[in-house]
BAKOL-17310 format. One record per residue: y, x, z of N, C-alpha, C in turn. Coordinates in steps of 0.05 Angstrom, whole numbers, plus 5000, padded with zeros to 4 digits. Each point is the difference from the previous one (the first is absolute). Last residue first. Example, Ala and Ser with C-alpha at 12.3 -4.5 7.8 and 13.67 -1.06 7.14 Angstrom:
BEGIN
495552575142502450165001502249855014 488550064999502449825000502450185000 
% end
This chain:
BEGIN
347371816606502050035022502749984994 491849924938500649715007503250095026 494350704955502449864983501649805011 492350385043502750195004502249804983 491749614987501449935028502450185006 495650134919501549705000500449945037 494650704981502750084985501749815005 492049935025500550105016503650114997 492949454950500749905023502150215018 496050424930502349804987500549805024 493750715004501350025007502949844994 491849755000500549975036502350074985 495549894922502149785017500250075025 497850754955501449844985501449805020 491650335012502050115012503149984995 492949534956499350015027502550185016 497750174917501449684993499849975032 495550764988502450054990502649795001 489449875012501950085020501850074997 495749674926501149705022500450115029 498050704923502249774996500749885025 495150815033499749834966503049825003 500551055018497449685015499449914989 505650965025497649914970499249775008 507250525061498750224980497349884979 506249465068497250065004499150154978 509949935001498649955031496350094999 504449934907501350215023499650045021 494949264954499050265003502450215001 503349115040497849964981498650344995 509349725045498050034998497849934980 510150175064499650044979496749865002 512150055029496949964997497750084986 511350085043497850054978497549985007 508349975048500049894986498749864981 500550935058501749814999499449744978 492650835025503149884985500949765006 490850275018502150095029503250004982 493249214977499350334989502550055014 494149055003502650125004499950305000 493449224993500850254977502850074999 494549525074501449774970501050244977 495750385074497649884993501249724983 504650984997498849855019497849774996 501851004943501249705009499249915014 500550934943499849915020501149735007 497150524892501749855023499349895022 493650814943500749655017503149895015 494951004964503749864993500049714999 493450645053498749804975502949924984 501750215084499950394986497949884982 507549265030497250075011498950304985 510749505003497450034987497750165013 511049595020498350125005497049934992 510750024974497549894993496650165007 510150324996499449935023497949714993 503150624932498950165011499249895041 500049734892501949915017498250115019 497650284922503049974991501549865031 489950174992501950214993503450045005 493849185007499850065017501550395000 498849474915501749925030500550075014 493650344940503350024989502049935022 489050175002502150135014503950014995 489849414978501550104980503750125024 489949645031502849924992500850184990 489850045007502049995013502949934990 488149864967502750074999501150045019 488650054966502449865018503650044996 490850314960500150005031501649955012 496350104895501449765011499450065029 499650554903500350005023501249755019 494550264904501949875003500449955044 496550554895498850025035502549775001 493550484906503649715018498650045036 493750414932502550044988502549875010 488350325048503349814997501950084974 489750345055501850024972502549734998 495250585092499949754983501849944982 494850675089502149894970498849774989 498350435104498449904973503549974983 496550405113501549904971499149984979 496050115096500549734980501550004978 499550645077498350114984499349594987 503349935087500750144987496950134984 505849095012497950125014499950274984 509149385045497350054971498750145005 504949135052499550275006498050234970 506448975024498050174992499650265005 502649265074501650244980497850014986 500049075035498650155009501150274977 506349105026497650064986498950325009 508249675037498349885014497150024981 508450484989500049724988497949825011 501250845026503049935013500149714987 490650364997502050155000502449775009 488150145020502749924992501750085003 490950614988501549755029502149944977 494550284932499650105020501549865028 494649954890502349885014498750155031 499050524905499149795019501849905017 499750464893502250025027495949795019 501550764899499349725011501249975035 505150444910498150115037499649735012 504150374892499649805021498750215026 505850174896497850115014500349905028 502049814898501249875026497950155015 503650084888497549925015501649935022 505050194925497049904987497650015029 512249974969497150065024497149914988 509250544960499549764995497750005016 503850794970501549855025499949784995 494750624955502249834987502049935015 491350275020501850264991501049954990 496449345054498350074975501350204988 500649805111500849964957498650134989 499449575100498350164977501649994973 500749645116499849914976500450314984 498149615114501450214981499149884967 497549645079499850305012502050114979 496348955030501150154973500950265015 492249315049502750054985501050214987 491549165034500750294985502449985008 496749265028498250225014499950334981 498749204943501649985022498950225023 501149544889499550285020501449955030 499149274913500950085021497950215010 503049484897498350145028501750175027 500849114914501550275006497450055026 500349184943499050324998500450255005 502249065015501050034977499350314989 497449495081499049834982500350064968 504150435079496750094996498849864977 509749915025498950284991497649964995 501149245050500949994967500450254981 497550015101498649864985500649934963 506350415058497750195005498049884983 507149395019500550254984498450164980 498849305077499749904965500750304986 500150195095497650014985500149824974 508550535036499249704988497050074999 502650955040502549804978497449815001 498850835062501749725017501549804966 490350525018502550024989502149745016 491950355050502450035002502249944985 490449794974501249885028503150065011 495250554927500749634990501549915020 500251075029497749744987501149794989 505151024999498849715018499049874991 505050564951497750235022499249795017 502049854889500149845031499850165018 501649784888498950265020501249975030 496949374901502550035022498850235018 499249954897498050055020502350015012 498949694895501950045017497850065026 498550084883499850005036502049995012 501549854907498550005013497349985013 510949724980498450205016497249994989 508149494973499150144980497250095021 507149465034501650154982497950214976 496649395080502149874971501050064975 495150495076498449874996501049804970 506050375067499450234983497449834979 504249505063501550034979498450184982 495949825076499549824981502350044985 499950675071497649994987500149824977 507750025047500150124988497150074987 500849335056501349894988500650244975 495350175087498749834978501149914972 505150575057497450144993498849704989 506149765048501850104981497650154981 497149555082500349794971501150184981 493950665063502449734995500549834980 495150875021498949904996501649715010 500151014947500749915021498749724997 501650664916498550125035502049765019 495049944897502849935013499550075035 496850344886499550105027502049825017 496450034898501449935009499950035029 496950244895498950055034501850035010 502049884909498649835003498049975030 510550044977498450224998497149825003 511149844979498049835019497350214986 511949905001497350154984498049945030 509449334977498450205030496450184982 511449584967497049984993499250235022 508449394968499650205021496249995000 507149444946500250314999498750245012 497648874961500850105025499950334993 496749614941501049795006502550055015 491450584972502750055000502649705000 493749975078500750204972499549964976 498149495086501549924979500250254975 497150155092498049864986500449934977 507050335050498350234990497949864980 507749635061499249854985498150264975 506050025077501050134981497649934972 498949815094503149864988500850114982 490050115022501549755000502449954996 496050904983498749694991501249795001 504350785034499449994969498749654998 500150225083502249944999500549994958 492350305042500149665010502749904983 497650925009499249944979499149685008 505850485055501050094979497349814975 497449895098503949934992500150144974 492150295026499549854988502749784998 499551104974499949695031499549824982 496150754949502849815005498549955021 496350754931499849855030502749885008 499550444911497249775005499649945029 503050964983501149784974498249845010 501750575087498650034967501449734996 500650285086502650014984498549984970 494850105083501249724994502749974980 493850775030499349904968501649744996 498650345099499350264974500049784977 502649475095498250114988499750214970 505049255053500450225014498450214991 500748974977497550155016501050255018 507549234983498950194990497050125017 507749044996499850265011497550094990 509449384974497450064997499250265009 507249375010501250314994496250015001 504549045006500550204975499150244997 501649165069498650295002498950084982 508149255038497250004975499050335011 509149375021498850284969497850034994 506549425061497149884985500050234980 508049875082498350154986497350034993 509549355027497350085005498250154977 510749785054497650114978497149905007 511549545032497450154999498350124980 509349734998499649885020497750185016 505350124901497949975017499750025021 507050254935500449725012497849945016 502850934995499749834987500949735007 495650745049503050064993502149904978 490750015007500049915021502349985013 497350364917498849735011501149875023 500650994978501849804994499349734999 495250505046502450035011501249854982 491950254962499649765026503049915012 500050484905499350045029500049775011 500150064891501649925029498050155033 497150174900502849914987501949885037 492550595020501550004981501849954994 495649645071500050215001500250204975 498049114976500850045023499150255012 499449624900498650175017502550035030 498149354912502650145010497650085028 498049344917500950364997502350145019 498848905011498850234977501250295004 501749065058501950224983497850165000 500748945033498150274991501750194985 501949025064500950194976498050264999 498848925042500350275009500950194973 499149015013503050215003499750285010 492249334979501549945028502150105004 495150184927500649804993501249835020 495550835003502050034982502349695005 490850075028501850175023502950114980 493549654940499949775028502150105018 496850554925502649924996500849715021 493250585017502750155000502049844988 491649624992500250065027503850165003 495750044918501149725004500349935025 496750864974503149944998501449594996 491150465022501550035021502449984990 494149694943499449775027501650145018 498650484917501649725000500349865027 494750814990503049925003501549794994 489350105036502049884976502850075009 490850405051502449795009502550014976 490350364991500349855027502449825007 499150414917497849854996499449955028 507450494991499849874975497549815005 502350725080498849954970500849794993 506050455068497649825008499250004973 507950545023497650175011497349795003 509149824964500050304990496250045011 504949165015499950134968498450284997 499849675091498549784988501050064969 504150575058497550015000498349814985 510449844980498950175020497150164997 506749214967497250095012499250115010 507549884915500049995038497649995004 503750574924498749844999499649865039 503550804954501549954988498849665007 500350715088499949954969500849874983 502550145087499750274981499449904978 504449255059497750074983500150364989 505449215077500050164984497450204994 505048915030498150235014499550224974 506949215063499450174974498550165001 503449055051498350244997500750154979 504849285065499250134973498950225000 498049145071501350194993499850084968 496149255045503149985000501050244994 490349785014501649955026503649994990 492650234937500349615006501749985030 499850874970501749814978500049735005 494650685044502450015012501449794983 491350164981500949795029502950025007 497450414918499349714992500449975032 499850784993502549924980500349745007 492750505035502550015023502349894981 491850004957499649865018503250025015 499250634934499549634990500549925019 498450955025502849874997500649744988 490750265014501749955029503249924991 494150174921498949765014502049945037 505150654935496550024992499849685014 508250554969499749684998497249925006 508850665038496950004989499149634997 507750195059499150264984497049994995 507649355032498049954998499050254986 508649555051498950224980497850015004 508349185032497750235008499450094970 507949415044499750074977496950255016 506349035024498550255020498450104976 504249074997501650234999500150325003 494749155005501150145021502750195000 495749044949500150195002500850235024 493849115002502550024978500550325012 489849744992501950065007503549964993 490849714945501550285007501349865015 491449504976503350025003499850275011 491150114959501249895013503249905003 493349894910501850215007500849885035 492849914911500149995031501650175009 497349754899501550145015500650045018 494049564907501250015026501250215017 495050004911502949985003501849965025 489750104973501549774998502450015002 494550785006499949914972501849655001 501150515080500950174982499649844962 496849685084502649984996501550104980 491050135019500649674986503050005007 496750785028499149994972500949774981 500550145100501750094988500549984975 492349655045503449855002501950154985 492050345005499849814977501549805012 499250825056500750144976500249674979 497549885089502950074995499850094963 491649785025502449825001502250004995 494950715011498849904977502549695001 499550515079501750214980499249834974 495049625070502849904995502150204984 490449715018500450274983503149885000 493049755090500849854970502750304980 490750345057502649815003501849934979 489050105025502450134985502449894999 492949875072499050054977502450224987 499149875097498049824996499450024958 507950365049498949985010497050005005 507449834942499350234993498150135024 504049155007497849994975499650184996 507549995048498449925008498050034991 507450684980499449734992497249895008 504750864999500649805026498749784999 500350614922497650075025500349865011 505549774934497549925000498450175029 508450174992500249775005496849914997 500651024997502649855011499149725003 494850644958501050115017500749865024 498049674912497650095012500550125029 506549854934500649805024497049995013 506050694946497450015005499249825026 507049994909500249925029497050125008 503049924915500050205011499450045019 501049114950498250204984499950245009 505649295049497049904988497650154986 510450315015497349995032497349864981 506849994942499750325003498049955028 502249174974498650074976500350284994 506649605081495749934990498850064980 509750405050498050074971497049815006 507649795053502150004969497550194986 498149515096499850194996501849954964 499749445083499550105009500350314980 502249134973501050005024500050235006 494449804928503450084997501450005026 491249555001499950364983503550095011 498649095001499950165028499450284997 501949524918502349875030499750235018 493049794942501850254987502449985016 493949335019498750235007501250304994 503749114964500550025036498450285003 497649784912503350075003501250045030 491549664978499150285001503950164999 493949215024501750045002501850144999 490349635014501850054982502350024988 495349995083501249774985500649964973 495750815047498749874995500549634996 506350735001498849994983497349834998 506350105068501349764973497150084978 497450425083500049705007501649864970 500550945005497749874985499849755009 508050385037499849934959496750034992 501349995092501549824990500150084978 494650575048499249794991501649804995 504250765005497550064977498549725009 509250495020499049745003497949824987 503751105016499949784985498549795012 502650935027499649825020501149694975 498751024983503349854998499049695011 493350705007502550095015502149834990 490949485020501550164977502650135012 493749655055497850254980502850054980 500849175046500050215023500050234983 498749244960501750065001501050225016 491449744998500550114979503350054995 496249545070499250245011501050284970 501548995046501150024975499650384999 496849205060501250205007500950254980 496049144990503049915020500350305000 494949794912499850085041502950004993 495449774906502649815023499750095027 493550184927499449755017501849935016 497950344902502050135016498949785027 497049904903497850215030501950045012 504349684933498349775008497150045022 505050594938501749895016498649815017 495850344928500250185024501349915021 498749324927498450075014499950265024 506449934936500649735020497249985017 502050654941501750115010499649685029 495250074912499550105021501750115029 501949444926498649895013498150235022 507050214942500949785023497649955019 498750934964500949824989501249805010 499550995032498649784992501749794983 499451034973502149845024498749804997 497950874962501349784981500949835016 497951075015499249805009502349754982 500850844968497349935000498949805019 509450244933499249965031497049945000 503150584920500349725002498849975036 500050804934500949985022501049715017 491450504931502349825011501650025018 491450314981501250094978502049884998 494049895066499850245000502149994988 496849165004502950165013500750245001 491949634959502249864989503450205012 490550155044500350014973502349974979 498249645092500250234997501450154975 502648955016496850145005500450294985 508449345044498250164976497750135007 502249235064500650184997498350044966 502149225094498250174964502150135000 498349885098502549974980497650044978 494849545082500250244989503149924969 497549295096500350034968500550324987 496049735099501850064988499850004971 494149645093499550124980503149944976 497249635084500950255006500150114969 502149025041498750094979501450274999 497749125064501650254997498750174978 
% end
């Protein structure tokens, strides 16, 4: 039994700083056949357990360790329409690898690494792993939003026979994974070849059209649509609350993600939309979205960059690769501070950040220990960029416009445990429901709730 795991290569520090090129490189064949080849096959298939979309994880490494790697893309596809978006997002540290026997006793086999170099070889080999569709139903559904949950609920309903259509605010489908994942973590190319996968099953995409705008839920539904489901996403970025947060130079970190990545900033002037980048860089919070906004800044010119934490290492809840690849790339972490307020430079532009060191005190409603700040601890600290990352909420359009959609006083769509929302008809989930997750729970909620659709449908 072989505990010991093949490490991803990766760009070495130095190099990637100044790049936005993906920084992990993906194994090779031959390493991809040796990892595989630690899998030991339990009857009790504990990793499949771990994943919320309940993939068939030791059967496509069983092809893979046949080499077989087109069957292994078979059983990917069964189960999920993004492996090469889970493979590189997924925090399967969490999920399938914890479960995993070997994780026991050493390190468990790196099956997000796997998945991700099936996908990869499908992608550079031309291959195409498509399940049979369904013959048709006749039974027309709506799909609002194109992030990772509404994909998933496209693609199950389609191979079951229905027509889907799913509709985009923006100009680009994806969702979170365009607008809100780095360039150098997760390649647009790879999510629109994904998108164009769930395309390619008859699902239709309509661009630029804002539900609850250009249509109400009502008319949808008053329509030819059968059913909804509501994949919007949690767009509305939330705030310190704090004296100075309106200066020049402090963005959410949704607004200066959203430049970067789908508006392609890094690119300037190439690209129209340019993000001004300061050389003391401040990112308050301590998540993937915060990591992800630390190492852009780091790209774009920074520097310094300093993540600002009121909680320890231990609590951040984003990717320790994350955390670890910030560090490797020079960014610093403050922890056990927070932000009180910000400083113009008599410009209305921010030149400092005035903090309060914190301690941890009993646990809160999240089960981690409250910070508490201590008093007579404040200190400054010279900054020109603050970049605020504590999280999002749903974007209040929907839930506005249809007034018997019942929402949580967080403006969380209310749902059952298949994502049935107190409307008629309508479904919903991914971060509308859970106000921020990751991918492979979003895709998770997805398929209960697409099982759930296709049975109303089926009456």
């Amino acid at each position: 039994m072989n505990l010991n795991r093949l490490e991803m290569p990766k760009q070495e520090p130095e190099v990637r700083r100044r790049n936005f090129d993906e920084v992990a490189t993906g194994y090779t064949y031959e390493m991809t056949m040796e990892e595989a080849s630690r899998c030991i096959q339990c009857k009790k298939r504990n990793c499949q357990q771990g994943c919320p979309v309940n993939i068939d994880i030791p059967d496509f490494i069983k092809h893979l360790q046949d080499g077989n790697i087109e069957a292994a893309s078979k059983v990917l596809k069964a189960k999920t329409s993004l492996p090469g978006i889970c493979g590189r997002v997924c925090p399967q540290e969490l999920q399938c690898e914890n479960s995993c026997t070997l994780n026991k006793k050493g390190a468990p086999v790196a099956i997000g690494r796997l998945e991700r170099f099936i996908a990869d070889w499908e992608r550079t080999s031309g291959a195409v792993s498509k399940p049979e569709l369904a013959p048709s139903t006749g039974k027309c559904v709506a799909v609002v939003g194109t992030g990772p949950s509404g994909l998933t609920v496209a693609s199950d309903l389609a191979i079951r026979g229905h027509q889907v259509t799913m509709y985009e605010a923006l100009h680009v489908a994806g969702g979170v994974l365009m607008y809100g994942i780095p360039e150098f973590r997760l390649p647009k190319e790879i999510v629109q070849r994904e998108v164009q996968y769930v395309s390619s099953l008859g699902v239709d995409i309509h661009l630029d059209t804002v539900i609850g705008i250009n249509y109400s839920l009502d008319e949808l539904l008053n329509t030819k649509y059968q059913a909804v489901y509501l994949a919007t996403g949690a767009g509305l970025p939330q705030f310190l609350r704090v004296p100075g947060e309106n200066l020049n130079m402090v963005y959410s970190a949704n607004e200066f993600l959203t430049r970067t990545n789908l508006m392609k900033a890094y690119l300037y002037p190439e690209y129209a939309t340019p993000v001004k980048m300061g050389r003391k860089v401040a990112v308050i919070g301590g998540g993937n979205v915060a990591m992800d906004s630390a190492r852009c800044a780091v790209r774009l010119g920074a520097q310094e960059v300093y993540v600002i934490y009121r909680r320890t290492r231990q609590e951040m809840p984003a990717r320790l690769e994350e955390v670890e690849n910030a560090e490797e790339e020079g960014i610093h972490f403050h922890f056990l501070c927070n932000p009180t307020g910000f400083i113009s430079d008599g410009r209305n532009n921010v030149s400092a950040m005035e903090l309060v060191r914190m301690k941890l005190g009993e646990p809160d409603a999240s089960g981690r220990r409250r910070p508490v700040p201590i008093e007579g601890s404040e200190y400054t600290m010279d900054v020109d960029t603050a970049i605020i990352s504590l999280g999002t909420s749903p974007n209040p359009l929907i839930a506005s416009t249809t007034p018997d959609l019942e929402t949580s006083r967080w403006g969380t769509v209310i749902t059952d445990e298949r994502g049935k929302t107190s409307k008629a008809r309508v479904w919903a989930g991914g971060d509308i429901v859970s106000g921020g997750a990751t991918v492979i729970s979003a895709m998770g909620e997805g398929r209960r709730a697409a099982s759930a659709m296709h049975e109303f449908l089926s009456q």
